[in-house]
N, C-alpha and C positions, 0 to 999 in steps of 0.2 A: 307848297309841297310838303307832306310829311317827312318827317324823317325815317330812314330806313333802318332797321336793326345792324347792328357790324357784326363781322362775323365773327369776333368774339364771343361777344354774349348770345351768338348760336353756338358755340361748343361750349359754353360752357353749362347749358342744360344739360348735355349726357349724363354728367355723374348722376343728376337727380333721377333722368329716364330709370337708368341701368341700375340704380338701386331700387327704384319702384319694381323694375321686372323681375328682381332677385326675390324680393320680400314675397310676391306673390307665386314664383316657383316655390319656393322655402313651405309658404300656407299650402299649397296645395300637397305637397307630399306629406304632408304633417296629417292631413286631414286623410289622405288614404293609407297614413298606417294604423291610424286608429280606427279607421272604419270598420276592419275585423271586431275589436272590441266594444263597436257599441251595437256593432249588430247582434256581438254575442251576446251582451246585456242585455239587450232588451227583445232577445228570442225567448231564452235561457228562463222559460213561466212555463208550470205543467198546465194541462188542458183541463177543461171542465171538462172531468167525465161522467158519463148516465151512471145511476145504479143500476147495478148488474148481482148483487149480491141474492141468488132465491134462492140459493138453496137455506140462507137464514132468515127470509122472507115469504112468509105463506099467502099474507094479501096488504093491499097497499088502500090506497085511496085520492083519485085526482085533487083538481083544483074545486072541480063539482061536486067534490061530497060522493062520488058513487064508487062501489066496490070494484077491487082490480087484483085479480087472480093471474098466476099462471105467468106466462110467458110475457105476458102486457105490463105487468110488472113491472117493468123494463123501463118502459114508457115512464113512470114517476118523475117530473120533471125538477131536477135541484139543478140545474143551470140555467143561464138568462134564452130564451126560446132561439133557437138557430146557433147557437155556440156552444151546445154540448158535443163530446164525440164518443163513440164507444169506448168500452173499458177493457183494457188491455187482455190479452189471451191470457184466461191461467189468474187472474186478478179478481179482486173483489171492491168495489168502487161503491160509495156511498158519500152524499155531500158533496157531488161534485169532486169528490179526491179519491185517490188508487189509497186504500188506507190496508191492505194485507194480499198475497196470495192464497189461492185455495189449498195447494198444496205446501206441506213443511218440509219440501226439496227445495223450493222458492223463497225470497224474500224481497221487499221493495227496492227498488234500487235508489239513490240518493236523492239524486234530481225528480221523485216520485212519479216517473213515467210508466215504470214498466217494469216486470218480476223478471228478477235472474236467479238462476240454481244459486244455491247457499256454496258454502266453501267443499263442507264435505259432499254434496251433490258432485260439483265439479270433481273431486277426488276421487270419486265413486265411477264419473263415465271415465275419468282417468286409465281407472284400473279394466275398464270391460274394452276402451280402444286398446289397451296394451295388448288380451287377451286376443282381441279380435284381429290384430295386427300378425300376430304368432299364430293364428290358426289360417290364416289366409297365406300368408307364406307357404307354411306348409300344403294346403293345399292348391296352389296355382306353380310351387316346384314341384309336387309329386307327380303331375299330371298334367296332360295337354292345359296351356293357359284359357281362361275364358274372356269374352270379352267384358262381364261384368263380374264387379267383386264378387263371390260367393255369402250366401248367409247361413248363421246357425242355430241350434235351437238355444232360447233363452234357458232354458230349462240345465241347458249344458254349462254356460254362463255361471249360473247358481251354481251348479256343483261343486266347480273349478275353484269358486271362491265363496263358500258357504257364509263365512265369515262376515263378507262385505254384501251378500247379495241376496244373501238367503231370503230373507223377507220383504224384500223392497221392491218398490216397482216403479221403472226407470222410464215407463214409455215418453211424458212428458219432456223431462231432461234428456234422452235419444232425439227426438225430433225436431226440439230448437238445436241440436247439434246436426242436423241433418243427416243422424244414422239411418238406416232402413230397416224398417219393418214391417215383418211380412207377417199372417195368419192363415194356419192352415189345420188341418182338422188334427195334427197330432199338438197343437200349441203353437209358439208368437216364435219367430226366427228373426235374428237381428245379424247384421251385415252393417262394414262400415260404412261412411259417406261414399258418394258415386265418385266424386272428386278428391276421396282423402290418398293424397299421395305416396303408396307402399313402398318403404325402401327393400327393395329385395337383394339379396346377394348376389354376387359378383356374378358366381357361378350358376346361379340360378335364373341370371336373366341371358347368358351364353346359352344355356340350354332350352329356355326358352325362345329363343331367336333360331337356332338350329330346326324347333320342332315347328316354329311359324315356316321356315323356309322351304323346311321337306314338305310341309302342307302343302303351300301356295306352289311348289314344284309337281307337285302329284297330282294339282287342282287344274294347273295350268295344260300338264300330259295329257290328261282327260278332256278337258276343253275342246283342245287340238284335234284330238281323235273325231268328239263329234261334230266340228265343225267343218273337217274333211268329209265327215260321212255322209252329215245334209249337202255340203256343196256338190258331193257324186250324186245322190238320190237328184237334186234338182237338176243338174249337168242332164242325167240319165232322162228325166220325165222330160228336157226340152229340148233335147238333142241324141234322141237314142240310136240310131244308126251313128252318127259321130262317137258317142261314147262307147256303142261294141268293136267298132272298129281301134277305138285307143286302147280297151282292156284287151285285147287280143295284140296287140302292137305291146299291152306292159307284159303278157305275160309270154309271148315268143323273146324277148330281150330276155326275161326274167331265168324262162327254160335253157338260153345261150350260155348265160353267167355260169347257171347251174352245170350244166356240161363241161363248161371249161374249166371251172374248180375242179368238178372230181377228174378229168382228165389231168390236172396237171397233178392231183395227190398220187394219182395211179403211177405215173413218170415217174414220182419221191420214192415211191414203193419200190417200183420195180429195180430202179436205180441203186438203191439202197440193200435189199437182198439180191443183188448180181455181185456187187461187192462182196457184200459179207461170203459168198460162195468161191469167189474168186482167194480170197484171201483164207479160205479152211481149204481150199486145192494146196494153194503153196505152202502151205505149214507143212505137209508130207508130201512132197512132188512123187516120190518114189512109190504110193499107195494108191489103188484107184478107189473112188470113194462111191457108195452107191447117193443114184439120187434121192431117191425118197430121204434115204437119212440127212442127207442135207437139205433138206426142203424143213424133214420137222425141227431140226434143229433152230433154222433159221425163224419158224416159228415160233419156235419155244423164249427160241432168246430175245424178240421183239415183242413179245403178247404173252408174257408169261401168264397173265389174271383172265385174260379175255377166250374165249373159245369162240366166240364169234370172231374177230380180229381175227385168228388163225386161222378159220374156215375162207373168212374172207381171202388172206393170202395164199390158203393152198388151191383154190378157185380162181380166182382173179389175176392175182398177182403173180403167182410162179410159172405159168406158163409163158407169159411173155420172157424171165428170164430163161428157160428152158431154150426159149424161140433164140434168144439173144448168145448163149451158149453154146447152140448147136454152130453157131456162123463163127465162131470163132478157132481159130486152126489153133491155139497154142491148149486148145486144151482135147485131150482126145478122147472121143464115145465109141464105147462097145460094149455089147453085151455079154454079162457073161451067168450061168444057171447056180442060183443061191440058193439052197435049201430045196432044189426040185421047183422054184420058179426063176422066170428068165426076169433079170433085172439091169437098167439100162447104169452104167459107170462112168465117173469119167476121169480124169487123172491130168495133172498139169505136167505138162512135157516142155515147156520153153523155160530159159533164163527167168531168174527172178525179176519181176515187173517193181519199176522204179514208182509205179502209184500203189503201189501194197501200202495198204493201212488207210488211203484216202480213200472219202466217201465223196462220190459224183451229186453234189446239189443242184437240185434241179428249179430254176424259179419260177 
């Protein structure tokens, strides 16, 4: 029979296991934090790019010896076949390298990939986002907002800043910044990025919130109105005996309302100048006072601006008090002849009335 291991010398492998599995966690993280770095190292090669440079190239020549004009140009092959790539926008590439920009707004960038604006280029759109930020302000506070930025004439641009812009022409450097530019038959209009985020003033975005609200308030009234007025017209075209019956139903309620409003103003009227009559009797109990004169009085002192309002109540209104005065015993009517016409009087004959001065509200 063999002999069997003890169980000693099974534990005492662990230490070896567990430092073997250390060692290999250890390499393994060692090797993913560098992995950024060797990947960068060995991306971090510019491309072979085609020449692209015609405009200081008039004609070329293949591998074949034959002439090559023009746009084919292009074609000239200085990289190994399938591993060239175009030459960057705005750049001029020959041998296979980005060796200048065509414009002197531009210049190589380090890593020789690709043209970026020069310092003063960047200084320059600097100075026109400044510009353009301060005119867009002004006009998206002056006036209902829009939903796109506004643009302006480049021409205005120049003016503003003759100095920096007088002679130069930004369209290049505007569009890798993703300004907008538009053309239109009076010259070029530049407007900021669609995304560049305007800080506007405090007060200026309260009142632009206000003129969105009243908008979408007066968008929404409208709406309402004519979606009432299709859902009548269709009601009407597919139920038209139903629907003349309901419009005749709205507008007998409608005629009812109407009734009992001006009836119950007619009550405030009347109510109101039977008082005021009652209380010009007892100021002079002892006097009889013609009616007419207190009727225009009572006119006068309720509707002093109106002539209509006073017609109204010498029509309307004062007869019912007249009605209402004649039933009453503390005040007494007789006629008596004023200037050669007979004119009806009347005269307060009772105790002074403990509602003198109160006005009967009618609700």
């Amino acid at each position: 029979l063999e002999a069997q291991p003890s169980v000693a010398s099974r534990f005492a492998r662990f230490p070896i296991l567990i430092t073997i599995a250390l060692v290999a966690v250890i390499c393994a993280f060692t090797l993913i934090d560098f992995a950024p770095i060797l990947t960068t190292t060995t991306t971090d090669v510019a491309p072979c790019f085609l020449n692209s440079h015609l405009h200081m190239l008039t004609s070329s020549q293949s591998e074949d010896g034959e002439e090559i004009e023009g746009e084919e140009a292009v074609e000239a092959v200085a990289c190994p076949e399938g591993d060239g790539v175009a030459c960057p926008v705005g750049g001029v590439c020959e041998g296979g390298k980005l060796i200048a920009c065509s414009s002197s707004n531009f210049e190589v960038s380090e890593d020789g990939t690709r043209c970026l604006p020069t310092k003063s280029t960047n200084d320059t759109i600097g100075v026109i986002r400044g510009i353009l930020e301060e005119w867009t302000i002004e006009d998206q506070c002056g006036s209902a907002p829009s939903e796109t930025l506004p643009v302006f004439p480049y021409a205005d641009l120049q003016t503003a800043k003759p100095g920096v812009l007088g002679e130069w022409t930004l369209e290049r450097g505007l569009l890798d910044e993703d300004f907008v530019i538009e053309y239109f038959d009076d010259g070029a209009f530049v407007g900021l990025p669609e995304n560049h985020g305007v800080q506007y003033p405090v007060g200026c975005r309260l009142s632009n919130a206000l003129k969105q609200l009243m908008a979408f308030a007066g968008t929404g009234i409208i709406s309402m109105i004519i979606a009432i007025a299709k859902f009548s017209l269709v009601g009407l075209q597919a139920y038209p005996l139903g629907s003349l019956i309901g419009l005749i139903a709205v507008l007998f309620v409608y005629r009812r309302q109407e009734q009992h409003r001006k009836r119950k103003s007619v009550m405030r009227a009347v109510a109101e100048a039977r008082q005021f009559s009652y209380e010009r009797l007892m100021e002079d109990p002892s006097q009889s006072h013609v009616v007419l004169h207190i009727r225009d009085e009572i006119a006068m002192t309720m509707h002093p601006n109106s002539r209509k309002s006073r017609n109204e109540l010498n029509y309307q209104i004062w007869p019912h008090v007249v009605t209402d005065i004649k039933c009453d015993n503390r005040v007494r009517k007789t006629i008596k002849i004023l200037e050669g016409k007979q004119r009806e009087v009347w005269q307060w004959i009772a105790a002074p009335s403990a509602n003198k001065g109160k006005v009967v509200k009618i609700e």
